[in-house]
N, C-alpha and C positions, 0 to 999 in steps of 0.2 A: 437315570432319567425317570421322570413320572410322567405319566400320560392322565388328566382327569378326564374322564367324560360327562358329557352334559348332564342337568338336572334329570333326572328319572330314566337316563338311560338306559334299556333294559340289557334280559343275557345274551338278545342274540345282537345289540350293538359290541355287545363284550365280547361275544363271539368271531364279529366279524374284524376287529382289532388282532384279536390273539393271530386269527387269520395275516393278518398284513405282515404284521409281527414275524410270522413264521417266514414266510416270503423273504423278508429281509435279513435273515441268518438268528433269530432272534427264539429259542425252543421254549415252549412252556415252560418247563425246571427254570429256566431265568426267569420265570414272572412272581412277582409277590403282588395279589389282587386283595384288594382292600373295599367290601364294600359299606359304606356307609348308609346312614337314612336316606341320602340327599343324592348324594355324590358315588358315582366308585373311580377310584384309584388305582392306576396299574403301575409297579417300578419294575422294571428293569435289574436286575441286577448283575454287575460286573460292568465293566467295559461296553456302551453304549455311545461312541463316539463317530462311531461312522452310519447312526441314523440319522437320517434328514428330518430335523425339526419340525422344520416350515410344511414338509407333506404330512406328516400325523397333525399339527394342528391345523392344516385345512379340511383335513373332514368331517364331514357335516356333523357328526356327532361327539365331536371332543370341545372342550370347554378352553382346556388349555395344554402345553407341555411344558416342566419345569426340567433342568438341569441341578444336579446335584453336586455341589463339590466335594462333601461331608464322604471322608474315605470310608464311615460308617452308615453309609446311607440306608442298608435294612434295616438298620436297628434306630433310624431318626422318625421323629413325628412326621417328617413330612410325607415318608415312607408308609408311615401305620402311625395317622392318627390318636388313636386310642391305646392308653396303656393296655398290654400283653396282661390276657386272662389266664391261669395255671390253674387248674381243676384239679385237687388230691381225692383222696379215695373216699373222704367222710364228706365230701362235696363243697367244701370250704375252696373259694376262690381267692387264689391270691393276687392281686392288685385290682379286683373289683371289691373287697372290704379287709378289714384288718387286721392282720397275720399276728397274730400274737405267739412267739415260741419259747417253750421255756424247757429248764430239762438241766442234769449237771453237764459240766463239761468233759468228764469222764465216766463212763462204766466202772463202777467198783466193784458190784458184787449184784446182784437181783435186788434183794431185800431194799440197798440203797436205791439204788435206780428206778425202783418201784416208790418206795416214799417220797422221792424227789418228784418225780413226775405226776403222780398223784398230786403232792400242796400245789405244783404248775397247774394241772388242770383243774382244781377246784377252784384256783386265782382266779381262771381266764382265760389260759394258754389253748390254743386250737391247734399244736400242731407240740410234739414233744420231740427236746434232741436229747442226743447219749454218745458219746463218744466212745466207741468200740478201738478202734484206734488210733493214740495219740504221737504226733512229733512230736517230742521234748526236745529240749536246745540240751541239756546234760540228759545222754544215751542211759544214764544208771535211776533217771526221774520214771515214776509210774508211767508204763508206755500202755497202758491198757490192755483188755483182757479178750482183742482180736475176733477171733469167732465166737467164742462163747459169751461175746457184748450183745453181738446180735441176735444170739439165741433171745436174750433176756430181754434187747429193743423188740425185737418183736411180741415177744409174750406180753410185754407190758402195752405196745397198741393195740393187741386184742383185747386186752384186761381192762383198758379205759374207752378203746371205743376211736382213739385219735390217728390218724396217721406221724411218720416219725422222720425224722431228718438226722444223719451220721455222718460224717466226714471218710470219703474215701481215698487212700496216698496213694495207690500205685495200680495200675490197669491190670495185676492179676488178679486183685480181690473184687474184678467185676463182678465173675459168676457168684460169688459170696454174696455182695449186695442184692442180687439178682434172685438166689436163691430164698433168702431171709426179705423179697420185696421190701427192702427200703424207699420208704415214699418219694423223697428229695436226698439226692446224692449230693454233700457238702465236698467243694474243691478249697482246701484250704489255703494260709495267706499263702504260705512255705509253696505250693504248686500252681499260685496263679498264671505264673511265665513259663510251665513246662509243658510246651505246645506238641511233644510226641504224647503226653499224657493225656493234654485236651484231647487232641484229637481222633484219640483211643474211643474217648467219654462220646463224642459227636459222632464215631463210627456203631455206636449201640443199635442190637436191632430193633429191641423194644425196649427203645430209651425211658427212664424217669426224669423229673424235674432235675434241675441241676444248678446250685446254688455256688457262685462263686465269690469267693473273699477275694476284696484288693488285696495286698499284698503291700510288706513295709515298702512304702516310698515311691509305691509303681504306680506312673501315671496316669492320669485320666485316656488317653493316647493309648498307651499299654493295655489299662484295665477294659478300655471298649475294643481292641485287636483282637484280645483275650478272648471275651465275650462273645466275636461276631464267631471265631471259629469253632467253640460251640452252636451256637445257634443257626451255622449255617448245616448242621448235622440234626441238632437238634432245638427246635425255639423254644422249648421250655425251660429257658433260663432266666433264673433269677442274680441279681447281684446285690451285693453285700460290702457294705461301708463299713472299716473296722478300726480306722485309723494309723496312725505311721509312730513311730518309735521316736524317743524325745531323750534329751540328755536330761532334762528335768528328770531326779529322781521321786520325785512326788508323785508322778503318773507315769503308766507301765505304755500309755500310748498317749497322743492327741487324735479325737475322734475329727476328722474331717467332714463338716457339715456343708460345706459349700460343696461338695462333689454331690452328695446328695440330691439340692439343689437345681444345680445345672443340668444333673443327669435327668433327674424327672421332668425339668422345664423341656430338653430338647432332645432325647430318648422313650420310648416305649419299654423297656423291657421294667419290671417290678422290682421295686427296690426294697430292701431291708436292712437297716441300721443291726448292728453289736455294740450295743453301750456298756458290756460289760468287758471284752479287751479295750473297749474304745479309752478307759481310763484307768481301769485296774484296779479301783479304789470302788467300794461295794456304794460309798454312800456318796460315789457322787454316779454312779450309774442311772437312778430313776430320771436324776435334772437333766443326762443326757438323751436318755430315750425319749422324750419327752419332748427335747428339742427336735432329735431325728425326727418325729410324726410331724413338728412344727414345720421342721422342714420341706417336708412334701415324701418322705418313704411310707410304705404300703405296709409296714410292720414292725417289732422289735424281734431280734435274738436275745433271752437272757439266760444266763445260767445262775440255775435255781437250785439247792441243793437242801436238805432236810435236817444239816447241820452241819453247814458251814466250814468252823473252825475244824471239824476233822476231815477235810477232804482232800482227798489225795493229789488233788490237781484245783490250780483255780481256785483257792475256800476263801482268798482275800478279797476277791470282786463278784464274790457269787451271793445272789438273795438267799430269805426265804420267807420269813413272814413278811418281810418288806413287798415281797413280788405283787398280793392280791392289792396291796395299797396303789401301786402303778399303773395296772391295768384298768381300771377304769377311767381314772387319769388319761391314759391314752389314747383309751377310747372316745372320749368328752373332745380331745383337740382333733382326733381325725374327723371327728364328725364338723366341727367347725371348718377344717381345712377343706372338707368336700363339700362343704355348705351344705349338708344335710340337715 
């Protein structure tokens, strides 16, 4: 349930709400307060079926009450208006301008990781990834180089100046990420339904961003479940559009551009497109990212690597001098999309 209050209602009409509120079984920890230029906004969260409507919207100072059916109600606009602000450490906001990430898909070795990230950030990229460690579908494929990744993620955000983003599999390598302050914790496709693992991530004390990938074929339904039970731990979450698995063998995925879409029409939380699993094919990557921003996402993932054809993971859909060609490109359509 939402409760608006009148035009310019101040803190202590807010006050005197929270008060009622409480009275009727209702503890601040359920409130999400939203306030706006104009309006402030109180939801409710959970089970709000046994308050009386008609009493909170006859007082003097409420505008209206609304009911929500949406099982995702914190995470809808009608909840939080405005897209979810995520502040990284080089002060770059993600879904108030635009995320640009680039970076390989795996940790090879320093030297690579260092030159990859480097062509990324001279592109454009404001935020660089590195794969420390990777699933592979065949156990004997390059699984990446675990701890000694993030030694090297790290060195290499100091060395440019950027914060970083790495994919974490399993709730014992929290203190690792933790240690090595990894900026945004990447939940991959492979863990987007492993909800003792979310819930590991949402029980952090001093949580980071946390960036979750759909997952092949998991639905819009699932992918926002997913989500809220992070964000109900922790709301610095981001989600991530990567596409679903195709028997076409000519693409490694179909990117799914309508969840995009939808999501940012009638969700707050910050969206970021992967146009580089989204098709698997290097040169059709830029036409998709491209479309994601067209879409309505707050960024791209790409992986960007300083020579491609030798790379241990990913070399067939990863940029590199193609990368600086894009970013601007995607810059020029977000700025139309936001009517800047």
């Amino acid at each position: 349930m939402i409760i608006q209050l009148k035009a310019h209602a101040g803190q202590n009409y807010l006050e005197r709400l929270i008060r009622q509120l409480d009275k009727d079984g209702v503890v601040r920890q359920r409130l999400d307060i939203y306030a706006g230029d104009t309006y402030t906004l109180v939801g409710i969260k959970g089970d709000a079926s046994q308050l009386n409507e008609d009493l909170y919207r006859a007082l003097s100072y409420v505008l209206d009450v609304h009911r929500i059916s949406d099982p995702f109600k914190e995470l809808s606009r009608q909840f939080h208006p405005k897209t979810t602000v995520i502040r990284l450490s080089n002060g770059h906001r993600i879904g108030a301008e635009l995320t640009i990430i680039g970076g390989p898909c795996a940790i090879e070795s320093y030297q690579q990781l260092y030159k990859s990230a480097k062509l990324a950030a001279e592109a454009g990229a404001n935020v660089i990834r590195g794969g420390a460690f990777k699933p592979r579908t065949l156990h004997r494929s390059f699984q990446g180089l675990g701890e000694e990744g993030l030694k090297y993620l790290s060195k290499v955000s100091q060395s440019l100046g950027l914060p970083v983003v790495s994919e974490i599999m399993d709730a014992s390598d929290i203190p690792l990420f933790e240690q090595y302050q990894v900026d945004i914790w990447q939940v991959g496709a492979r863990n987007c339904l492993n909800y003792a693992f979310l819930d590991a991530l949402a029980q952090v004390k001093h949580p980071r961003p946390v960036m979750l990938k759909r997952g092949d074929h998991v639905s819009l339904e699932e992918f926002l479940g997913a989500a809220l039970r992070l964000y109900e731990g922790n709301p610095q979450v981001i989600l991530c559009e990567r596409g679903d698995k195709t028997p076409d063998r000519v693409h490694r995925n179909v990117l799914n551009l309508n969840n995009v879409a939808f999501i940012k029409q009638n969700y707050h939380l910050p969206v970021i497109v992967d146009p580089s699993h989204g098709s698997g094919v290097r040169k059709l990557v830029p036409d998709l990212g491209l479309a994601g921003i067209a879409a309505g996402a707050d960024g791209l993932m790409v992986e960007v690597h300083h020579n491609p054809e030798k790379a241990l993971c990913d070399g067939a859909q990863s940029l590199s001098r193609e990368f600086k060609d894009l970013v601007p490109l995607a810059r020029a359509i977000y700025k139309l999309k936001c009517g800047a």
